[in-house]
C-alpha positions, 0 to 999 in steps of 0.5 A: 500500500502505497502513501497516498492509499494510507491518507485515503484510508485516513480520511475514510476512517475519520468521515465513517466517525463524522457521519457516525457522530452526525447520526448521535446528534440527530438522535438526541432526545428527552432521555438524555434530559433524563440522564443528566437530571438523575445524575446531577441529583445522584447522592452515592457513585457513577458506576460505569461499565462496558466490555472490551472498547467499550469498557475503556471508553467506560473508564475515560467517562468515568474518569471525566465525571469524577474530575467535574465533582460526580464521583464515580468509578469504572468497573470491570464487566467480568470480574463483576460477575466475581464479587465486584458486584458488591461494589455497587450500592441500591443508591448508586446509578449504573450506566452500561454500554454495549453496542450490541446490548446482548453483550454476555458479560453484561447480563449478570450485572443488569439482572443485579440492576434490576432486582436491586432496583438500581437505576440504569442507563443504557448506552445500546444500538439495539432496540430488542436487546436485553440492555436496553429493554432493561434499562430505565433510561435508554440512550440510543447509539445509531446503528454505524459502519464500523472502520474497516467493518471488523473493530469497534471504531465509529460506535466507540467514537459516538459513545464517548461523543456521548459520554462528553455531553453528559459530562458537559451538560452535568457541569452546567446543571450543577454550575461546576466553574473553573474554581471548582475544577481548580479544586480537582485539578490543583497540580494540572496547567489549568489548576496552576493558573487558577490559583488565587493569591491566598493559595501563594500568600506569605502569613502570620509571623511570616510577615514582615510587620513594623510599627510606624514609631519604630526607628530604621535600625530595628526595620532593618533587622526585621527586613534582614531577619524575615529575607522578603524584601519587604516590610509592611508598616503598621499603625498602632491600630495595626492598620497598614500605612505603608511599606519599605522596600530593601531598594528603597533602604539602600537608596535613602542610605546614599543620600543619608549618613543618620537613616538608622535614626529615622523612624519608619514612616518618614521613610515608608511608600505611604497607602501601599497596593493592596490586593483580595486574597479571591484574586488570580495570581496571574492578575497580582502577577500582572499587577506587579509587572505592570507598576514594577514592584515584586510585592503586593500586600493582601486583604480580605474584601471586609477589611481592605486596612489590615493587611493578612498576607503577602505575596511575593513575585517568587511565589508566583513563579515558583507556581509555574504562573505566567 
C-alpha cells in the first residue's frame, strides 16, 4: 500500500466517525434530559461499565465525571460477575454500554440492576436487546459502519461523543466553574493558573510587620531577619500605612549618613497596593509587572486596612504562573 492509499484510508476512517457522530446528534432526545437530571441529583457513585472498547471508553467517562465533582468509578464487566458486584450500592446509578446490548458479560450485572432496583442507563444500538429493554433510561447509539467493518471504531467514537455531553451538560446543571475544577485539578496547567493569591500568600509571623514609631535600625533587622524584601508598616491600630522596600533602604542610605535614626514612616511608600486574597495570581502577577514592584500586600474584601498576607513575585513563579 502505497502513501497516498494510507491518507485515503485516513480520511475514510475519520468521515465513517463524522457521519457516525452526525447520526448521535440527530438522535438526541428527552432521555438524555433524563440522564443528566438523575445524575446531577445522584447522592452515592457513577458506576460505569462496558466490555472490551467499550469498557475503556467506560473508564475515560468515568474518569471525566469524577474530575467535574460526580464521583464515580469504572468497573470491570467480568470480574463483576466475581464479587465486584458488591461494589455497587441500591443508591448508586449504573450506566452500561454495549453496542450490541446482548453483550454476555453484561447480563449478570443488569439482572443485579434490576432486582436491586438500581437505576440504569443504557448506552445500546439495539432496540430488542436485553440492555436496553432493561434499562430505565435508554440512550440510543445509531446503528454505524464500523472502520474497516471488523473493530469497534465509529460506535466507540459516538459513545464517548456521548459520554462528553453528559459530562458537559452535568457541569452546567450543577454550575461546576473553573474554581471548582481548580479544586480537582490543583497540580494540572489549568489548576496552576487558577490559583488565587491566598493559595501563594506569605502569613502570620511570616510577615514582615513594623510599627510606624519604630526607628530604621530595628526595620532593618526585621527586613534582614524575615529575607522578603519587604516590610509592611503598621499603625498602632495595626492598620497598614505603608511599606519599605530593601531598594528603597539602600537608596535613602546614599543620600543619608543618620537613616538608622529615622523612624519608619518618614521613610515608608505611604497607602501601599493592596490586593483580595479571591484574586488570580496571574492578575497580582500582572499587577506587579505592570507598576514594577515584586510585592503586593493582601486583604480580605471586609477589611481592605489590615493587611493578612503577602505575596511575593517568587511565589508566583515558583507556581509555574505566567
Amino acid at each position: 500500500m502505497n502513501k497516498k492509499k494510507f491518507i485515503s484510508t485516513a480520511k475514510d476512517v475519520i468521515n465513517l466517525e463524522i457521519k457516525a457522530l452526525q447520526s448521535l446528534k440527530k438522535q438526541i432526545n428527552n432521555s438524555f434530559n433524563k440522564a443528566v437530571l438523575q445524575i446531577s441529583k445522584c447522592q452515592s457513585k457513577v458506576v460505569l461499565c462496558g466490555v472490551g472498547k467499550s469498557g475503556i471508553i467506560a473508564s475515560k467517562i468515568a474518569a471525566t465525571f469524577s474530575s467535574i465533582g460526580t464521583p464515580s468509578f469504572s468497573l470491570s464487566a467480568g470480574d463483576s460477575s466475581h464479587g465486584d458486584l458488591g461494589s455497587i450500592s441500591k443508591k448508586d446509578i449504573l450506566i452500561l454500554l454495549s453496542y450490541s446490548g446482548q453483550t454476555e458479560e453484561l447480563k449478570n450485572i443488569i439482572k443485579y440492576a434490576n432486582r436491586n432496583k438500581i437505576l440504569l442507563i443504557g448506552i445500546v444500538s439495539n432496540k430488542d436487546s436485553i440492555l436496553y429493554k432493561a434499562s430505565d433510561i435508554k440512550l440510543l447509539i445509531p446503528k454505524i459502519r464500523e472502520a474497516g467493518g471488523i473493530i469497534p471504531t465509529s460506535s466507540t467514537t459516538a459513545q464517548l461523543a456521548l459520554g462528553d455531553a453528559l459530562a458537559i451538560s452535568l457541569m452546567y446543571q450543577k454550575k461546576f466553574n473553573k474554581i471548582d475544577f481548580k479544586k480537582f485539578h490543583p497540580s494540572g496547567s489549568l489548576g496552576a493558573q487558577l490559583k488565587t493569591v491566598e493559595d501563594l500568600m506569605i502569613v502570620g509571623n511570616q510577615i514582615p510587620f513594623v510599627n510606624d514609631n519604630i526607628k530604621m535600625n530595628k526595620a532593618i533587622n526585621i527586613i534582614s531577619k524575615k529575607k522578603l524584601g519587604v516590610l509592611i508598616v503598621r499603625n498602632k491600630k495595626n492598620k497598614t500605612v505603608g511599606i519599605i522596600t530593601d531598594g528603597q533602604i539602600r537608596r535613602k542610605n546614599e543620600n543619608s549618613s543618620n537613616l538608622h535614626l529615622k523612624l519608619t514612616k518618614e521613610i515608608m511608600t505611604k497607602n501601599p497596593i493592596s490586593v483580595d486574597k479571591s484574586i488570580l495570581a496571574v492578575k497580582a502577577l500582572s499587577i506587579m509587572n505592570s507598576k514594577k514592584i515584586t510585592s503586593l500586600c493582601v486583604h480580605d474584601v471586609k477589611n481592605k486596612d489590615r493587611t493578612i498576607g503577602v505575596v511575593h513575585i517568587h511565589n508566583i513563579l515558583q507556581a509555574n504562573i505566567s
